[in-house]
C-alpha positions as CSV (number, residue, x, y, z in Angstrom):
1,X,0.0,0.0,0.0
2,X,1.4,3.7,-0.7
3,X,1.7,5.5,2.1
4,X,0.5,8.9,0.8
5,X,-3.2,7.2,0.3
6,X,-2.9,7.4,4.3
7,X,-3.1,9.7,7.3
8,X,0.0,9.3,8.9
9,X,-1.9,10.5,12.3
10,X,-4.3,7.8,12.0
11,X,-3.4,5.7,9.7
12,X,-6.9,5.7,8.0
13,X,-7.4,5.2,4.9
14,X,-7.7,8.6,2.6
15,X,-9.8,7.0,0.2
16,X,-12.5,5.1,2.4
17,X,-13.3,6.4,5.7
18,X,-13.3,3.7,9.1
19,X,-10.4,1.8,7.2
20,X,-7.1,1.4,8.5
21,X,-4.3,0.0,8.1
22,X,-1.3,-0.9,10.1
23,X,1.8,-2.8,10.2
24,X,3.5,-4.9,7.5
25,X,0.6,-4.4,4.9
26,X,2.1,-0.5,4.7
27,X,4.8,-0.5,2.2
28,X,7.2,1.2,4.8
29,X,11.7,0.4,4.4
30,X,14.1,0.7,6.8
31,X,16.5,-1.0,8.7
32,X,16.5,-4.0,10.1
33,X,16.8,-4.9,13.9
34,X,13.7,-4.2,15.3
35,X,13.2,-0.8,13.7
36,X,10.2,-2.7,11.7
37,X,8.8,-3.7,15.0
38,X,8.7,0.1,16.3
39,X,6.8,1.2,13.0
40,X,4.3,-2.1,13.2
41,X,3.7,-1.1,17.1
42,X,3.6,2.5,16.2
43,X,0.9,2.5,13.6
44,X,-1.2,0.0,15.8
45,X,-1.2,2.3,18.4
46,X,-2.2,5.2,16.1
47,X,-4.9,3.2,14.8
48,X,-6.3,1.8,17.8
49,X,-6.6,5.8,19.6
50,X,-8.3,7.1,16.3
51,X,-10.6,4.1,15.9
């Protein structure tokens, strides 16, 4: 998934409101080493406060 089709507050979908997603279905690079961990626990956390 492209990461401009989301809010990067809530991670909600742009296109279809009440959607979200999180984790390893956003098409998100970095390092590895547990920096993919931070970004999966991140964006759940985002999503869960704005659902």
């Amino acid at each position: 998934m492209a990461t401009e089709e989301l809010s990067s507050r809530t991670m909600e979908s742009k296109k279809v409101k009440g959607l979200y997603f999180i984790g390893e279905v956003v098409d998100v690079t970095g390092w590895l080493g547990g920096y993919n961990f931070q970004c999966v626990w991140a964006s759940g956390v985002a999503a869960g406060e704005s659902a």
